[in-house]
Backbone as CSV, one residue per row, in Angstrom:
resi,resn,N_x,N_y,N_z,CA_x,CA_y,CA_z,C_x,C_y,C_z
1,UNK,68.707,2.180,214.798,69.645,3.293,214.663,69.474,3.915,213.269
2,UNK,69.484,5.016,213.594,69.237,5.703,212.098,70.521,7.180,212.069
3,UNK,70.980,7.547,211.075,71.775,8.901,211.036,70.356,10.179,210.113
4,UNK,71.393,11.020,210.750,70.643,12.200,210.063,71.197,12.474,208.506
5,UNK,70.426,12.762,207.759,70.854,12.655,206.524,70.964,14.561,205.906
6,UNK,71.337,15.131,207.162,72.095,16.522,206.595,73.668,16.258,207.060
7,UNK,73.620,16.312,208.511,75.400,16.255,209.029,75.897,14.719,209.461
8,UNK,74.858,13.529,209.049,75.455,12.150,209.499,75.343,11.978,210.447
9,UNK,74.924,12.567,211.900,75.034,12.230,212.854,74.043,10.702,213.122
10,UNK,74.751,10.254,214.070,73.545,8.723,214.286,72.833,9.191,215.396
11,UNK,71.788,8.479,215.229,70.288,9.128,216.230,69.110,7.883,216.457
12,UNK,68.775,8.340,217.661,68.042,7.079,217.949,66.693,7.241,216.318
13,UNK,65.752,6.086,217.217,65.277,5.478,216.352,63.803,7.135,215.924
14,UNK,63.737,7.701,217.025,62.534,8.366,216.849,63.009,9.763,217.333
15,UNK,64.494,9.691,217.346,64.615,11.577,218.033,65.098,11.904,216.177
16,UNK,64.984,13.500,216.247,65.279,14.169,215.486,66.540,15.231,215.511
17,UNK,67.343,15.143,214.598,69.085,16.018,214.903,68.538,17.239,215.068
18,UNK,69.154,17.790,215.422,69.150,19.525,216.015,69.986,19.943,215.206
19,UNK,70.879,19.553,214.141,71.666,20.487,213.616,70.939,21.365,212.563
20,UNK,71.479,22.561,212.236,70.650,23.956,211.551,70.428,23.047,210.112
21,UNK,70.739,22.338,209.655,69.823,22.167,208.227,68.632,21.525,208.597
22,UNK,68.768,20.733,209.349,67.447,19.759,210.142,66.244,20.543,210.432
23,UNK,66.977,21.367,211.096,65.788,22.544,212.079,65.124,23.327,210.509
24,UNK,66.056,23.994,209.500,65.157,24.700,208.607,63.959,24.102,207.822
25,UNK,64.616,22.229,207.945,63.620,21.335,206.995,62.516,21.267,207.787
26,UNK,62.710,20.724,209.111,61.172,20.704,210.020,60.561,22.220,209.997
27,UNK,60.821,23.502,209.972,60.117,24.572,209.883,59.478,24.596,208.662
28,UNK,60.271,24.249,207.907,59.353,24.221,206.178,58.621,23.470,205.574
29,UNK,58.625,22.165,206.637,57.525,21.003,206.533,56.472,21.725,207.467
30,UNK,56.376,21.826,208.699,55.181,22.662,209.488,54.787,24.133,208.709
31,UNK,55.211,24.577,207.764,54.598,25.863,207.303,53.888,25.103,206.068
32,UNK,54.641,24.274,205.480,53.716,23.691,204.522,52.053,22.971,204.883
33,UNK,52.649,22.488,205.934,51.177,21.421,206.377,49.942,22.974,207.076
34,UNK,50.800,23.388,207.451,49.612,25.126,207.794,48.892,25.653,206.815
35,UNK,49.459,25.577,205.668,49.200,26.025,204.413,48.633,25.298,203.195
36,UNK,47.983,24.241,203.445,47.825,23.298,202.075,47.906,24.349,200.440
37,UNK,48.770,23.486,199.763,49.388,24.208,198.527,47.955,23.955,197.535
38,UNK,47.775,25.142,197.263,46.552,24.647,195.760,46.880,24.504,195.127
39,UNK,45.328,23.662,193.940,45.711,23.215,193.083,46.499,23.633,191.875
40,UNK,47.053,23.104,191.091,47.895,24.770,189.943,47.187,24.322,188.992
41,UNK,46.154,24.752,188.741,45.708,25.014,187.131,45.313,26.115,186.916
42,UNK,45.464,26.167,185.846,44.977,28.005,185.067,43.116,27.563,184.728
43,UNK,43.192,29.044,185.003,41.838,29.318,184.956,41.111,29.061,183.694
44,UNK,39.873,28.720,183.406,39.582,28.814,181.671,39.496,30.470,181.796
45,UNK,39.805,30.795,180.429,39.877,32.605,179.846,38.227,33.109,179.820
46,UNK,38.487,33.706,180.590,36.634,34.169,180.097,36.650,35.389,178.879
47,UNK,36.025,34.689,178.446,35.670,35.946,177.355,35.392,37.340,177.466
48,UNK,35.980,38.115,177.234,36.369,39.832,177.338,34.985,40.285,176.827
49,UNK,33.886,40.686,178.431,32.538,41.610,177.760,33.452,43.142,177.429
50,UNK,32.318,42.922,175.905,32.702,44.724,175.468,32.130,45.658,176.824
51,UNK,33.350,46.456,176.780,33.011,47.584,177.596,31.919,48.912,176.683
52,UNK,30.616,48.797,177.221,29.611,49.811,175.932,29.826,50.671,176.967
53,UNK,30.168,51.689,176.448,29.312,53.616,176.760,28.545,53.739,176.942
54,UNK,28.309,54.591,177.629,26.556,55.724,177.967,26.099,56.188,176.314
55,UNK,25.196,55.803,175.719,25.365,55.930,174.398,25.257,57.258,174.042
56,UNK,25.290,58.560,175.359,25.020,60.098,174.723,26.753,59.899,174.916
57,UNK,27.811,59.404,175.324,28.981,59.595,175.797,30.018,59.238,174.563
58,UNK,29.210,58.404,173.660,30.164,57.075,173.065,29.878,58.112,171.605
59,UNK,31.316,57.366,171.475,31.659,58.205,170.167,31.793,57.153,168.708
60,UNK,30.808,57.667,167.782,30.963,56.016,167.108,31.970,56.341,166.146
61,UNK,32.450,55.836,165.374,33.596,56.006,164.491,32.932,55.814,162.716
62,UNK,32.043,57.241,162.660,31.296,57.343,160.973,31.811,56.445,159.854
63,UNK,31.675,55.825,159.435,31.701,55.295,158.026,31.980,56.649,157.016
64,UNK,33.403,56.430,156.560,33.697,57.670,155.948,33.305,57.305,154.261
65,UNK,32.517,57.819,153.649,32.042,57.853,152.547,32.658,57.900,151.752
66,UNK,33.000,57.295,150.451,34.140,57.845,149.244,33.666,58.917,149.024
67,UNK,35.009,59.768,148.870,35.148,61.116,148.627,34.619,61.853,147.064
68,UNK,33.787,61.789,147.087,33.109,62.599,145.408,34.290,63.852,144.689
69,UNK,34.634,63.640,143.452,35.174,64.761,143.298,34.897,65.882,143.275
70,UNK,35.713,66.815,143.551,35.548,68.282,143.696,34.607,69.043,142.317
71,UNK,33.686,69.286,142.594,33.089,70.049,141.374,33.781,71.141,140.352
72,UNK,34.341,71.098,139.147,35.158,72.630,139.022,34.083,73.954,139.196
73,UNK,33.068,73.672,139.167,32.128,74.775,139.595,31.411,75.170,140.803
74,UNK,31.864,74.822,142.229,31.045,74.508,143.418,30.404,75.830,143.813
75,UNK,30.654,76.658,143.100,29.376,77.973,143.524,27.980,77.163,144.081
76,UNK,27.911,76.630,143.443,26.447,75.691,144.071,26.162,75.311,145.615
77,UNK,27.585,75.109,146.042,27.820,74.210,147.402,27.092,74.953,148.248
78,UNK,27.413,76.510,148.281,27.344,77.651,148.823,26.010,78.468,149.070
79,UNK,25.408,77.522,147.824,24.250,78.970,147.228,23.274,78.704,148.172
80,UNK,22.475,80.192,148.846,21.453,79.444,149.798,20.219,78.690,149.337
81,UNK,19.772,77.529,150.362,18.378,76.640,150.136,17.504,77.417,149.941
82,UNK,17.047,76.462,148.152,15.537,77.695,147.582,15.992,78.438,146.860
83,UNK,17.436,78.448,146.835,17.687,79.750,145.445,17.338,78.842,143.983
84,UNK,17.183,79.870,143.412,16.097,79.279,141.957,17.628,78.417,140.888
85,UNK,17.359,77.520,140.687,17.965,76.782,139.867,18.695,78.019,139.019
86,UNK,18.154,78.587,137.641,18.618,79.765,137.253,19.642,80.335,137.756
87,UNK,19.426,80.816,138.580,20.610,81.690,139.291,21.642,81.127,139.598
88,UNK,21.250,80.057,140.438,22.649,78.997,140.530,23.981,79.079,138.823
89,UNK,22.890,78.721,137.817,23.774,78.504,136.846,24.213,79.617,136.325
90,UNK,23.435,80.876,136.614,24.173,82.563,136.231,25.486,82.327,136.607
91,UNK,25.547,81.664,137.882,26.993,81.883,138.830,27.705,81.371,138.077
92,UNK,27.390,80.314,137.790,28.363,79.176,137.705,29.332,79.428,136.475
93,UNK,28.261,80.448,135.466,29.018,80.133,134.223,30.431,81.264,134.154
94,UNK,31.087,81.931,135.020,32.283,82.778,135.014,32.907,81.546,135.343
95,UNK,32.805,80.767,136.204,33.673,79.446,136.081,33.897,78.452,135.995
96,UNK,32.912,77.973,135.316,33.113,77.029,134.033,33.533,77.720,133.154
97,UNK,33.699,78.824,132.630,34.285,79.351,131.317,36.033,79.514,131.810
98,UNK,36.238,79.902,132.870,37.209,79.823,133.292,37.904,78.298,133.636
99,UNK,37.377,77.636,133.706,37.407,76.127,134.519,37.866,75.601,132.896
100,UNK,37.146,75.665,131.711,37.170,74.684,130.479,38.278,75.026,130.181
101,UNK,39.152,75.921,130.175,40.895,75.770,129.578,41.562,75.142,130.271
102,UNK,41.180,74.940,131.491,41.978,74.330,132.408,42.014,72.734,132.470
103,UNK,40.768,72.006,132.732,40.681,70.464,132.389,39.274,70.556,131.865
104,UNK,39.142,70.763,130.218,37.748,70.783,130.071,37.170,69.416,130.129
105,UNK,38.125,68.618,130.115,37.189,67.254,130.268,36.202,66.833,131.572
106,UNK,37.129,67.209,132.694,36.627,67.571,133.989,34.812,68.333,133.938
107,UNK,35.328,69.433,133.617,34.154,70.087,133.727,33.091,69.442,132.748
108,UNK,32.773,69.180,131.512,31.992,68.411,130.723,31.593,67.194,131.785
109,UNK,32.711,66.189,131.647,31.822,65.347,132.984,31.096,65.733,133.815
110,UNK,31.674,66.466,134.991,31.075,67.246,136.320,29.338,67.244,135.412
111,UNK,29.490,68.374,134.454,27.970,68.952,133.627,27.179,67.869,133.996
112,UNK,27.659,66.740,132.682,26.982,65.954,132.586,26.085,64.988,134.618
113,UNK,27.264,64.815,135.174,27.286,64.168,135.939,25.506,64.683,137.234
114,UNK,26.013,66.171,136.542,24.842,67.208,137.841,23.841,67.009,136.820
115,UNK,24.045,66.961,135.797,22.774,67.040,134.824,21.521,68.222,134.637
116,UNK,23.048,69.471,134.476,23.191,70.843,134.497,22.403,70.973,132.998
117,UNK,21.259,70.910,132.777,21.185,71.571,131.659,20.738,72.623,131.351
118,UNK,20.470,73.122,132.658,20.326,74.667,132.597,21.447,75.711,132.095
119,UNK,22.605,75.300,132.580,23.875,75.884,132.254,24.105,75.564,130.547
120,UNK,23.990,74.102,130.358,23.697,73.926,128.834,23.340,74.702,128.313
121,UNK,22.053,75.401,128.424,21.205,76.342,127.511,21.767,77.180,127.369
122,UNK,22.173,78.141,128.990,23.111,79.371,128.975,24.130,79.004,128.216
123,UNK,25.207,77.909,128.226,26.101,78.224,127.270,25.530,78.458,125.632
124,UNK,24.657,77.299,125.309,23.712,77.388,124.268,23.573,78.877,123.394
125,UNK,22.973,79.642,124.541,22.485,80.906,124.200,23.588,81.895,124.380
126,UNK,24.918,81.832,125.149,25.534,82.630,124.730,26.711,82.947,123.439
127,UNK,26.460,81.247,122.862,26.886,80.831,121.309,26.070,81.625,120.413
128,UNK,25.265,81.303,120.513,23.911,82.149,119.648,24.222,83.807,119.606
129,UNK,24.764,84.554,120.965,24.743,85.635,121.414,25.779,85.722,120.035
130,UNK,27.479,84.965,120.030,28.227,85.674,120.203,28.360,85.585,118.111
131,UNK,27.224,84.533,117.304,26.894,84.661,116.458,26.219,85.605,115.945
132,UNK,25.554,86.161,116.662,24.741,87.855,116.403,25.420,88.547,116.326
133,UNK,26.557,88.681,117.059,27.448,89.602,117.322,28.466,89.539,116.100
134,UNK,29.063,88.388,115.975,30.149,88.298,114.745,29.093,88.820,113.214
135,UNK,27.750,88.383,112.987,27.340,88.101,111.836,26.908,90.121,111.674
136,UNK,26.804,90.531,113.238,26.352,92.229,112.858,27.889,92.898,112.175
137,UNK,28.866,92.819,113.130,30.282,92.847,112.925,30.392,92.653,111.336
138,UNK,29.859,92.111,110.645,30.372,91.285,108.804,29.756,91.779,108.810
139,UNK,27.827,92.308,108.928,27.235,93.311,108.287,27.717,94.550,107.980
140,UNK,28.099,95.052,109.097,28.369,96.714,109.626,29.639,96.804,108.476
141,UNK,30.713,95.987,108.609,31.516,95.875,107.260,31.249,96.377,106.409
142,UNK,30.175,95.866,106.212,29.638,95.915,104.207,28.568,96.980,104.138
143,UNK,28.371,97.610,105.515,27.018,98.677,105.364,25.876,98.196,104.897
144,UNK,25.785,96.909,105.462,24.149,96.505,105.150,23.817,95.590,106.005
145,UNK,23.908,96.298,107.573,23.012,95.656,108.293,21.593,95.488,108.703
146,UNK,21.042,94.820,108.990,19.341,94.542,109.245,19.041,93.690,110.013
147,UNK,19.124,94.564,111.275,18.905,93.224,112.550,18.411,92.439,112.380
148,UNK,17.103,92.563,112.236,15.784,91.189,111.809,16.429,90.093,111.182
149,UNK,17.228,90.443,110.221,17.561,89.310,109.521,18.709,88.330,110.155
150,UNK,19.617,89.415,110.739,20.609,89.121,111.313,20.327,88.312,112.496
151,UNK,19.458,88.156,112.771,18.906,87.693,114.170,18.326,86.171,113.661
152,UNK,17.567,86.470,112.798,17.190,85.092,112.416,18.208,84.299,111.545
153,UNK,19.223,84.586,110.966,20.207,84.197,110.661,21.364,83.137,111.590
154,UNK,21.451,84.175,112.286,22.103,83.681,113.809,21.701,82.374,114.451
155,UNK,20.039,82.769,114.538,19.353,81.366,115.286,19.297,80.716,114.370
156,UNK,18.893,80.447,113.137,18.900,79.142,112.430,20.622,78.677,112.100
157,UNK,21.807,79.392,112.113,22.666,79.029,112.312,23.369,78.268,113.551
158,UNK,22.879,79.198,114.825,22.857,78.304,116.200,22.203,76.907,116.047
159,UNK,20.668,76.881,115.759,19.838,75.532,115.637,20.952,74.351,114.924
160,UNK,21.356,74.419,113.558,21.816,73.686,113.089,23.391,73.082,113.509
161,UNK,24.187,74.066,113.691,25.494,73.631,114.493,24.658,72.738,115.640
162,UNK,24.752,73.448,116.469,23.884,72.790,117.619,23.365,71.089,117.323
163,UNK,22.213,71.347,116.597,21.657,70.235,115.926,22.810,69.260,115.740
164,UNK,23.367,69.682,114.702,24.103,68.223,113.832,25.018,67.733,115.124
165,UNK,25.673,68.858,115.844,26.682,68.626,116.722,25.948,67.425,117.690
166,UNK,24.654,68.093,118.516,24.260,66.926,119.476,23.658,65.397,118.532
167,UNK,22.981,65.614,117.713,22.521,64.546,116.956,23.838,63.497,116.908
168,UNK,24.695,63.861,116.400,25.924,62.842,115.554,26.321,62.025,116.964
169,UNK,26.259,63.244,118.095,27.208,62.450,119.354,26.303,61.351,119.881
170,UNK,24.998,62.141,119.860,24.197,60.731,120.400,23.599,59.909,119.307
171,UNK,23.918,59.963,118.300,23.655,58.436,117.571,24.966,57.541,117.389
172,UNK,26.020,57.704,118.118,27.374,56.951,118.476,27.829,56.407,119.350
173,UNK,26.639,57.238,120.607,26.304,57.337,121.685,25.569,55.969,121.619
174,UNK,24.266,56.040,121.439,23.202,54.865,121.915,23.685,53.809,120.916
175,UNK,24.613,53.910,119.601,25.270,52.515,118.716,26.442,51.941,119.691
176,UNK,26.752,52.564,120.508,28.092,51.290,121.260,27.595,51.564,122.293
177,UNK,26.367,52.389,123.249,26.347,52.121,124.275,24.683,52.062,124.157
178,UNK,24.235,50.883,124.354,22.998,50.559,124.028,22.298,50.315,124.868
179,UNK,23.069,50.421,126.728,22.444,50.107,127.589,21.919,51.910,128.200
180,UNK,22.601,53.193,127.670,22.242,54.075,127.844,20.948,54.459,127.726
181,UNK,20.338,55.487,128.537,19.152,55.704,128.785,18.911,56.847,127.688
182,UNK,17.920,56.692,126.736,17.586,57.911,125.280,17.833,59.327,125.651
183,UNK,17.096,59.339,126.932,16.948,61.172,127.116,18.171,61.086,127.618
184,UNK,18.698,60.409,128.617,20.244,60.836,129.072,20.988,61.174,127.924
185,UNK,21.456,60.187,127.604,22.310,60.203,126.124,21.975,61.345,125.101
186,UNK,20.722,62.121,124.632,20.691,63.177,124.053,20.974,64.610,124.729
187,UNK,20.435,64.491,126.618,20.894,65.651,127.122,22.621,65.887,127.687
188,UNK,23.059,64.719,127.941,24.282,64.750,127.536,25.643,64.342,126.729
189,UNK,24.229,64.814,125.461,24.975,65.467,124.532,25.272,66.594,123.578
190,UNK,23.602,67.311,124.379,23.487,68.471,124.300,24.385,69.395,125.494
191,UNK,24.618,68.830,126.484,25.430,69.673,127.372,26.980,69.339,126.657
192,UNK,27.284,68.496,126.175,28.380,68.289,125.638,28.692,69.316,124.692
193,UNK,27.878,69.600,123.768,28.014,70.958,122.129,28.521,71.777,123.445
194,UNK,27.038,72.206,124.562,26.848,73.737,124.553,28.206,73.913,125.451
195,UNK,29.071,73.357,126.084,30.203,73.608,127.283,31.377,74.073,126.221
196,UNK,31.486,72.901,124.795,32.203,72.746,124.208,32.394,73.600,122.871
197,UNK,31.134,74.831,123.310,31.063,75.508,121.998,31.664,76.974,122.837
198,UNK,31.954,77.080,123.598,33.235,78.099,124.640,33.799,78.848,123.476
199,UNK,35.234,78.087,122.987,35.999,78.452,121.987,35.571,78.949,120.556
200,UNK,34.540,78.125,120.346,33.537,78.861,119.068,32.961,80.219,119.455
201,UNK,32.616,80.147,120.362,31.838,81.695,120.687,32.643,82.954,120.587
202,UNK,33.702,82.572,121.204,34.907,83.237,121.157,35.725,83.601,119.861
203,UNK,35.762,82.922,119.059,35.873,82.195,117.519,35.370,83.234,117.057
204,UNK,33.834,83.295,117.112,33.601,83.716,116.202,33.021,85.297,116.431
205,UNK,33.232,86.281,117.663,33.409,87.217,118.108,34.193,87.627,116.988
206,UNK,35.832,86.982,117.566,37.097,87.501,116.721,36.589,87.693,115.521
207,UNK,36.150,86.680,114.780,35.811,86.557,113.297,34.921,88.125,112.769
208,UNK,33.913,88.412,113.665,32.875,89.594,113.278,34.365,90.618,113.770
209,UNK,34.627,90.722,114.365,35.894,92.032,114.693,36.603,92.427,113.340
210,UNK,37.144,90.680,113.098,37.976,90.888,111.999,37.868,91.455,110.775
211,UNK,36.346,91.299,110.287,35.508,91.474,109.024,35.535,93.139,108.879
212,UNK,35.388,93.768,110.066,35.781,95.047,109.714,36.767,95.515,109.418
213,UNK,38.013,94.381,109.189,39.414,94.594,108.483,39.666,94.452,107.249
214,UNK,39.026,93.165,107.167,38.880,92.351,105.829,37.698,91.632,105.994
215,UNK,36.938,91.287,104.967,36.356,90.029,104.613,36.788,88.459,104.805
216,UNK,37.836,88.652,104.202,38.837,87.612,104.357,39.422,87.002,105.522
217,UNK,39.572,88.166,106.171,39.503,87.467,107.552,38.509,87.012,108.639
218,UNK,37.603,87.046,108.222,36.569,86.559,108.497,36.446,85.267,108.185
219,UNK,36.329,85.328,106.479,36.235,83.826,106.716,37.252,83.134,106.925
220,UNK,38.601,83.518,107.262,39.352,82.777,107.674,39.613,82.056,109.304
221,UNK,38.762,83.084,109.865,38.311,82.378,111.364,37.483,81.883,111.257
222,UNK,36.334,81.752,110.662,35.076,81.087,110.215,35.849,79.992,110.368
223,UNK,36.381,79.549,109.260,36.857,78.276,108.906,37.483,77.490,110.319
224,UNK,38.346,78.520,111.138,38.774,78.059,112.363,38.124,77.887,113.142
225,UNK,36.976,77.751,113.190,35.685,77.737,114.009,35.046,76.827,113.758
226,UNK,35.203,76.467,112.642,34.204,74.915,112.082,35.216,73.840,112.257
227,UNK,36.786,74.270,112.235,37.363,73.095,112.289,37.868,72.755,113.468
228,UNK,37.367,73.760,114.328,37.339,73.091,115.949,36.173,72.489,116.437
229,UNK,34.732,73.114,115.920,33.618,71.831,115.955,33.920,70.847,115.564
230,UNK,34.415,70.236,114.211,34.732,69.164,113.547,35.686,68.570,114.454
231,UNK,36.996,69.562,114.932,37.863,68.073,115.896,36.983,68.006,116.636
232,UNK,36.645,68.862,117.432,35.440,68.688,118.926,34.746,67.699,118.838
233,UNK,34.092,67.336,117.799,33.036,66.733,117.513,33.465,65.096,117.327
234,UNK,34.667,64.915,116.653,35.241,63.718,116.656,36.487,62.881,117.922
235,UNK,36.665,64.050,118.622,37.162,64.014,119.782,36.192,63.432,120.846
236,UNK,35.187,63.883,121.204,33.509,63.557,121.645,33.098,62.034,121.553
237,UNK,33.202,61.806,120.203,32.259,60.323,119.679,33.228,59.249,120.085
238,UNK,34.979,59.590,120.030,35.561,58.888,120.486,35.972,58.564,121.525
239,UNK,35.826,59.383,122.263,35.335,58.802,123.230,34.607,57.997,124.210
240,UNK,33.240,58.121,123.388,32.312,57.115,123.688,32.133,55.756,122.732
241,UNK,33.358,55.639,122.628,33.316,54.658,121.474,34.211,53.297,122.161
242,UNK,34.251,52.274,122.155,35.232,51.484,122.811,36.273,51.570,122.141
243,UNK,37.691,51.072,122.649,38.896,50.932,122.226,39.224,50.332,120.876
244,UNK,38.572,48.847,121.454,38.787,48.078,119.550,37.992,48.198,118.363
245,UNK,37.261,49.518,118.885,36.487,49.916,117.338,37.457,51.416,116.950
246,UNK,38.120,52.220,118.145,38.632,53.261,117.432,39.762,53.478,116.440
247,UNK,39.826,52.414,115.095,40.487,52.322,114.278,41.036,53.367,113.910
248,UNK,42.149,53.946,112.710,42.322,54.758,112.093,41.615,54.829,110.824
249,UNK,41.130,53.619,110.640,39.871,53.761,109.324,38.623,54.384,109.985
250,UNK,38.063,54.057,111.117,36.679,54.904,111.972,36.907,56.542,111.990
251,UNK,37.753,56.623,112.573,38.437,57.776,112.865,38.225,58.662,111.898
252,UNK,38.919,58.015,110.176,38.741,59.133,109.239,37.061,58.840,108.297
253,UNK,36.542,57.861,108.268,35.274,58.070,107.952,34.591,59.056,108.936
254,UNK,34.626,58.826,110.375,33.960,59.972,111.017,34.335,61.163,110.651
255,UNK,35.393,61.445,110.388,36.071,62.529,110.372,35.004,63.246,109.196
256,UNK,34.696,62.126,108.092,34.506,63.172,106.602,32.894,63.020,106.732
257,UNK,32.364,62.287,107.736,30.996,62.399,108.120,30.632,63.780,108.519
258,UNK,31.643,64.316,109.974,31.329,65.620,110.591,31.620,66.630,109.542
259,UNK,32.915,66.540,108.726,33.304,68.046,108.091,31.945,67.939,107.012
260,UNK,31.477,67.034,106.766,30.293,66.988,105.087,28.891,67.580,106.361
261,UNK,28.810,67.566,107.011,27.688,68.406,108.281,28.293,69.149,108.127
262,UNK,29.640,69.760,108.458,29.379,70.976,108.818,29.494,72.110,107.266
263,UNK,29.699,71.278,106.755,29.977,72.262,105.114,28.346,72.307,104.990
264,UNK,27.648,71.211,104.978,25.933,71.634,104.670,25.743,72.527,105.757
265,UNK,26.322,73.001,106.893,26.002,73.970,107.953,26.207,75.225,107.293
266,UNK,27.956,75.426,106.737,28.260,76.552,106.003,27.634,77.222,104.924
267,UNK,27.393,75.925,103.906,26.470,76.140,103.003,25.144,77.017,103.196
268,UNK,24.109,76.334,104.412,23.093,76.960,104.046,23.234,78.101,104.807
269,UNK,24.287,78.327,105.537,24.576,79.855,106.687,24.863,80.378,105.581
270,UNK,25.732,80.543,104.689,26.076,81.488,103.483,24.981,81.962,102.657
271,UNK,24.324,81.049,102.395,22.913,81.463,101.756,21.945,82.300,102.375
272,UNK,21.622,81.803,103.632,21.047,82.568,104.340,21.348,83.956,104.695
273,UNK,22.956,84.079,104.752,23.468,85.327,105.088,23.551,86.305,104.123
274,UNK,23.957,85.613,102.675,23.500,86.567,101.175,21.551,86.973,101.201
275,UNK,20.699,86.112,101.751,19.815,86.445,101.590,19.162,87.633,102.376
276,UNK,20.073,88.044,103.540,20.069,88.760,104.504,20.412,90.049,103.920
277,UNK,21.450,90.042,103.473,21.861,91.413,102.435,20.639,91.953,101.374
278,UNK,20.686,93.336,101.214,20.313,93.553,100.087,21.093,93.070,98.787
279,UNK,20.122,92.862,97.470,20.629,92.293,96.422,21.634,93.522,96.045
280,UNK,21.560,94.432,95.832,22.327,95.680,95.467,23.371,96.252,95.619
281,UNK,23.905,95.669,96.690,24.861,95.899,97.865,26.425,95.253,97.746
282,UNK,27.552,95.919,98.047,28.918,95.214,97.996,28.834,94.127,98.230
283,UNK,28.140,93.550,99.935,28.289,92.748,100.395,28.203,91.386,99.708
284,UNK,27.018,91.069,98.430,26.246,90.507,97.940,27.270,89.740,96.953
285,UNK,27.793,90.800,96.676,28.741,90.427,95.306,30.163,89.625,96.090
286,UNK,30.498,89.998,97.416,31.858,89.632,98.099,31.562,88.453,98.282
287,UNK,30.183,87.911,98.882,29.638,86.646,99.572,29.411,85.703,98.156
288,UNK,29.363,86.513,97.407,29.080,85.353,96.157,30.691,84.615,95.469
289,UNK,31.424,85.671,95.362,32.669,85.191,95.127,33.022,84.461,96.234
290,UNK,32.942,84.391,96.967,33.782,83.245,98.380,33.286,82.302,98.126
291,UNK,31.690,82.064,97.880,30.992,80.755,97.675,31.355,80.368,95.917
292,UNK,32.087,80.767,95.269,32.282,80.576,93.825,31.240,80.882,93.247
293,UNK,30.820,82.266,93.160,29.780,82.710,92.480,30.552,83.711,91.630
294,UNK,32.168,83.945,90.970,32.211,85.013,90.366,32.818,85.674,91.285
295,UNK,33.768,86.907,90.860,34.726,87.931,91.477,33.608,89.261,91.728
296,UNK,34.064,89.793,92.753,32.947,90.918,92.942,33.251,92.581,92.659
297,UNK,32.700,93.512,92.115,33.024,94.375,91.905,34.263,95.412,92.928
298,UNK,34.662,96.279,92.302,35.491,97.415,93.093,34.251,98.657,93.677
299,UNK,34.542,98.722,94.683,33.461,99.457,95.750,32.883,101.039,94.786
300,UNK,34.007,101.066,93.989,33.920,102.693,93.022,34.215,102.355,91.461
């Protein structure tokens, strides 16, 4: 005798109860045995093949390059393939002249960086220009001009500014930076004068303008003209100088290094420029008193 173990009923030894929980268990035992249950394990993960593109389809994702800075002069960017170097730098120089009030440090780098020394020269030569121009200006003053002279005056005055200016930067240049390359280091530091001689050119325009006012005012921009080479010039070296050498003792020895250049600059420009004059002449006698040669006569 056995009972059913949903509603208790007693039941022979081999019949089965009919009551409804009985009946749902035997249906769910025969659907099970119809069905053998699989096994439950998880699958191993297969490793995810890359899905590749049609390689005309597939789009690769460029390696974006660090961004170079903006040139302050990119007329270049523009100019068509094969245009003559020259010309390029004709362009360029309305803005770089425009560009150097703005961040001249910028632009001096940039120079250096293109290793523009074509533009160098042009600035070069339009220093030179604007020395012809001031030194005719102080002639025409005094009524004793003579191109020839005035001309060669000019250029051996250009040569030597020029000169002492690039010389000083690159021997300060290759003393703290010794791994610099010779010609680099002298051409940029010749692009360094010629970018940086902007304000001089300008300088010394005013200065020849002025001379037809006064004398005096002449050399009183003169002077403002040498003593912006001189900061220029010590502004420059310190730069290329490391930190724990730019003392305030370096600082003013350089300082009386550049102004003693540029007074031997003044010096022999004054000489040269009296020698330019006739001996006979107002001019002769004005240029001698400035250099302490004596007070100069009254014109009458």
């Amino acid at each position: 005798m056995k009972f059913c173990k949903y509603c208790g009923a007693q039941l022979e030894d081999n019949a089965v109860c009919n009551c409804e929980k009985s009946r749902a268990a035997q249906a769910q035992a025969q659907q099970a045995n119809a069905q053998p249950p699989q096994p439950q394990y998880q699958q191993p993960v297969q490793p995810q093949q890359p899905q590749y593109q049609n390689p005309v389809q597939q789009q690769y994702a460029q390696p974006q390059s660090p961004q170079t800075q903006q040139s302050p002069y990119a007329v270049n960017n523009t100019a068509p393939i094969g245009e003559n170097a020259f010309v390029k730098a004709l362009k360029n120089i309305p803005v770089v002249f425009t560009s150097f009030f703005k961040d001249s440090k910028t632009v001096i780098k940039t120079a250096k960086a293109e290793k523009d020394i074509i533009l160098g020269a042009l600035f070069s030569a339009i220093f030179f220009i604007a020395l012809i121009l001031g030194n005719m200006f102080l002639m025409l003053s005094m009524s004793a001009l003579d191109f020839p002279k005035t001309l060669l005056v000019s250029l051996v005055t250009t040569v030597l500014i020029g000169g002492f200016y690039s010389v000083i930067l690159f021997a300060y240049v290759k003393k703290y930076k010794t791994e610099e390359n010779t010609a680099k280091a002298f051409i940029d530091s010749f692009i360094t004068f010629s970018i940086e001689s902007i304000p001089a050119s300008i300088g010394w325009i005013l200065a020849g303008l002025c001379a037809l006012i006064s004398v005096y005012m002449f050399l009183f921009f003169f002077i403002i003209v040498m003593l912006y080479l001189v900061i220029s010039l010590v502004n420059q070296v310190k730069a290329n100088v490391p930190e724990e050498k730019n003392s305030a003792l370096f600082t003013l020895i350089l300082t009386l290094i550049v102004a003693v250049a540029f007074m031997i600059v003044f010096f022999i420009g004054a000489k040269l420029t009296m020698w330019s004059f006739n001996t006979s002449t107002f001019a002769t006698s004005v240029l001698t008193s400035l250099i302490g040669g004596g007070s100069y006569s009254s014109l009458y």
